[in-house]
N, C-alpha and C positions, 0 to 999 in steps of 0.2 A: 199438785201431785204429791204423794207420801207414797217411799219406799218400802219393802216387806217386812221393815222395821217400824211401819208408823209413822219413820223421820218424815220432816218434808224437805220434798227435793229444793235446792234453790233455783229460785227463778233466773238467777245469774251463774254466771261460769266464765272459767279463764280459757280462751283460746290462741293457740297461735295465728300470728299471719302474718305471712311473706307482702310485705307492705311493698317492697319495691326489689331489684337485684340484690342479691346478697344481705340482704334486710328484714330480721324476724323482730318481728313485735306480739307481744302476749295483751289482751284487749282483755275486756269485759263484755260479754254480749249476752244475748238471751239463751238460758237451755232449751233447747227445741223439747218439740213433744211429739210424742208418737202419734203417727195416723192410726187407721184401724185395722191397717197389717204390718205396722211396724213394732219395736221394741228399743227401747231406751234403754242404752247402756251406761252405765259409771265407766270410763273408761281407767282402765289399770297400767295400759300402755299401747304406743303404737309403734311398729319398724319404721325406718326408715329406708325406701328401696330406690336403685338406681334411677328408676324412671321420674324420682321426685328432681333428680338435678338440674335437667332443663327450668324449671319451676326457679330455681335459686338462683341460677347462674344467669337467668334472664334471656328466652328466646323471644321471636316475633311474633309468635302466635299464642303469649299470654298478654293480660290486662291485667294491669294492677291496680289496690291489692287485691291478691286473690282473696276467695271467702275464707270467714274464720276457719281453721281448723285442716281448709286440704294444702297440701294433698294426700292430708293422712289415708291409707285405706289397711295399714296392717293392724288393726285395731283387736284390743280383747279386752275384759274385764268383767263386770257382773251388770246382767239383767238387774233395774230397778223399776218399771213399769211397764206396761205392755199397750197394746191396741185394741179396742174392744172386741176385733174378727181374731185376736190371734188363742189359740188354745196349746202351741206346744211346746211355749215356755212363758215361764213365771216369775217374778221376782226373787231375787236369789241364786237366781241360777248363775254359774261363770260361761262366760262363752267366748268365741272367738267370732269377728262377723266380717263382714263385706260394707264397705263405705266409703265414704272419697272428703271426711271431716273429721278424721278421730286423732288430729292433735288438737288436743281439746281434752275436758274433764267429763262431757258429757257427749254421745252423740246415737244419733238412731241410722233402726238398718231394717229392711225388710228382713220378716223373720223365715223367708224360705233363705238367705243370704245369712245363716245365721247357724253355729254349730256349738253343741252343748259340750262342753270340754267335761272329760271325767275326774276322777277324785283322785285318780292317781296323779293329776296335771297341777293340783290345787296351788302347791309352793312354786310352780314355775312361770316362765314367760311364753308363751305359745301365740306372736304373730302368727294367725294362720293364713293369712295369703299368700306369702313366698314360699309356706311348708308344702301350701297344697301347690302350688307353682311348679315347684319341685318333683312334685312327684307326678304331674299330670304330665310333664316333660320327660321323667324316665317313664309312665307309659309309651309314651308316642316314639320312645328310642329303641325300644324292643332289646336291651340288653340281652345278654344271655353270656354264661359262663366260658370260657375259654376265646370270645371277644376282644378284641384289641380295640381299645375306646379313648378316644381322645376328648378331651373336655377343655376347651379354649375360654378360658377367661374364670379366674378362679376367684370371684366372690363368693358373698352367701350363698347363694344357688350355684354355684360350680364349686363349692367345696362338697355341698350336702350330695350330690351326684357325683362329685369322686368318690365319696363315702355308700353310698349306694352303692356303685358300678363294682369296686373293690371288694366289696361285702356279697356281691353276685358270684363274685370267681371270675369277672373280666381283667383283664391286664389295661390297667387305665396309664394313659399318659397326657400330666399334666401341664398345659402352656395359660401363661401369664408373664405380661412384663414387671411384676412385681419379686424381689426375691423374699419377701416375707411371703407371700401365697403360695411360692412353687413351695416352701419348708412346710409348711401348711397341708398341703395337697398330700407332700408325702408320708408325714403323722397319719393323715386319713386313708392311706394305703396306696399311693399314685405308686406306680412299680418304675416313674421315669418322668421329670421334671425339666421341663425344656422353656427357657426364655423366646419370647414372641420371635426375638431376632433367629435363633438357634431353630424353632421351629418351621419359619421360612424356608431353609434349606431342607429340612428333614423328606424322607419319600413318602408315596402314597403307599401306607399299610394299615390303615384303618376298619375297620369293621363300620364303626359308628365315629359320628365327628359331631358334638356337640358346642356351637356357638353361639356362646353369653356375652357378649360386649355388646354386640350393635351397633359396630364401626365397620368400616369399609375393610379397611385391614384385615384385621381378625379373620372377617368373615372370607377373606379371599387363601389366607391358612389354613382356615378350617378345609375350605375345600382344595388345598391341595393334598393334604394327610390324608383323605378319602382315597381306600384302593378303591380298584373296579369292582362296582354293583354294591361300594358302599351307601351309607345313607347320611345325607346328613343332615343336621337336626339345629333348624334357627332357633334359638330360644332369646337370645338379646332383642331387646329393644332397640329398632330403627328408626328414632322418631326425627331424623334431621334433615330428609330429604332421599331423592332417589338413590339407590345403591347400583353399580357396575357387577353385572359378570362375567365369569368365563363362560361364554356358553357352548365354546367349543368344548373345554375340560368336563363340563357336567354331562355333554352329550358322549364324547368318547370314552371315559368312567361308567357312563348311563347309570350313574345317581340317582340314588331315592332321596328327596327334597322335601323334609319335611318342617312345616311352619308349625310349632310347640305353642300359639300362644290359645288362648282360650278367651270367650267373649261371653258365653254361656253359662251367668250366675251358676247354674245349680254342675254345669266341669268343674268349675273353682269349687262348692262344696263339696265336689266328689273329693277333692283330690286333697281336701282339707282332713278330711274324714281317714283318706286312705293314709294320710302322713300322721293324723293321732294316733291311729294303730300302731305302725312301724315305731314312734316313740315310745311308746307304752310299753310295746313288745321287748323294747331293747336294738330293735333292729337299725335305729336312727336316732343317733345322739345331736339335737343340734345348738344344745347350749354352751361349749364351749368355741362357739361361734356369737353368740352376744356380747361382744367386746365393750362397749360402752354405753352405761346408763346413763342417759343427759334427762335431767329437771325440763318440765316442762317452759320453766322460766327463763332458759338458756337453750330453746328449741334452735336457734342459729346453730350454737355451737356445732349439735348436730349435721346439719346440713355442709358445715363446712369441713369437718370430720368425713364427707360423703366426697367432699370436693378434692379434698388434700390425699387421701387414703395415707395416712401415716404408719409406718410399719406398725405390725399388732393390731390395726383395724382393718375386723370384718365387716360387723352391722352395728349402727347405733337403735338404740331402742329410747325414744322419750315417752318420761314417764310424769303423769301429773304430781 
């Protein structure tokens, strides 16, 4: 294979892989190749998102090692060859994609799972699957201005949605057991910073209640902040087993319960597509939220950075 430079691509590449708990090794394996609907990117970088933790920390229902490269999926960088079926991108091009192997210097993606970043984006870092995450979850929240909005759990995606919600004209209020996040939250315009404990007692005067953790806790706060015929809006990852409710409080409330996550490649491009916009436009800053560039060759580090959240860590980004 040769790039739209001529080069030729190498038949090898550096990949991460979670060889065992808490254990990242960088290997040599083969550069994949495109099928005849996919697109081979160089990769420029890839996030790292909550749901990679289980992966690190070692649950029951991985096998080790994982394959090289996942669980990257916030991957972007530039198109250097295509598929013979594909017509609507070309080498050269920068993009953002969808994939489940892009710690790694190489990796392919179906090119419907696949979005052309503009020229305004060229000098930046644009993981766009927790952009479009983000905004496919303030879809489904139905903000609206003079709202009282609660957003529990204030990572990357529950910063970039305080930053939304506050930028709507909602009156957002922010819960995390972090004190660097609630300080966070309120830069981005949170009008009221409540620690998880602090929150537990607070009342139901919610409009919207948005929960990012994907623990048991959290999510039984969120729905207590919910007033009557509020709605409230899972968007955390629940990957550890069954969850408790109240289902008397959700009945007597009669809550709207909505599940934020999305399964459908071309939601996730929509929402990809709809958060370039909003950056472009100015309407969604979300770079001084990239807190830490890790080398590919210290892809751990990363991971443990995900595990520790040390004050001043939002998202790590490894980059080849």
């Amino acid at each position: 294979m040769s790039d739209v430079k001529g080069r030729s691509i190498p038949r090898r590449m550096r990949a991460a892989v979670i060889a065992a708990p808490h254990t990242c090794e960088v290997k040599e394996v083969d550069t994949p190749e495109p099928s005849p609907d996919e697109v081979l990117v160089q990769v420029e970088g890839c996030g790292v998102c909550g749901s990679n933790l289980p992966a690190w920390e070692g649950r029951p229902w991985f096998t080790y090692p994982l394959p090289p490269g996942r669980p990257g999926h916030e991957g972007w960088g530039r198109v250097v060859a295509t598929g013979r079926n594909v017509r609507s991108f070309a080498p050269g091009n920068r993009v953002a994609f969808l994939s489940d192997h892009a710690f790694s210097e190489y990796d392919v993606a179906d090119a419907r799972s696949v979005i052309e970043l503009p020229r305004a984006l060229d000098h930046d870092d644009v993981p766009g699957e927790p952009l479009g995450c983000a905004l496919n979850i303030w879809k489904r929240s139905e903000i609206a201005a003079g709202q009282t909005v609660a957003v529990v759990g204030i990572g990357f995606l529950g910063a970039i949605l305080v930053q939304l919600a506050a930028r709507a004209g909602a009156r957002v209020i922010a819960v995390s057991q972090r004190d660097y996040s609630l300080a966070l939250a309120t830069k981005l315009g949170a009008a009221e910073a409540l620690h998880l404990d602090g929150a537990e007692r607070a009342s139901e005067s919610c409009d919207r209640v948005i929960e990012l953790v994907g623990l048991q806790r959290p999510l039984d706060v969120a729905a207590r902040l919910c007033r009557v015929r509020g709605r409230l809006v899972i968007a955390g990852f629940h990957q550890d087993g069954p969850r408790e409710v109240d289902m008397f409080l959700w009945n007597w409330r009669g809550l709207d319960v909505i599940n934020a996550h999305e399964r459908d490649p071309l939601a996730y491009v929509a929402g990809i597509n709809a958060a370039i916009d909003r950056v472009v436009s100015g309407e969604l800053d979300p770079r001084p939220l990239y807190t830490d560039r890790i080398p590919l060759s210290r892809a751990g580090d990363a991971f443990e950075l995900l595990r520790r959240r040390p004050s001043g860590f939002v998202k790590a980004l490894v980059v080849p």
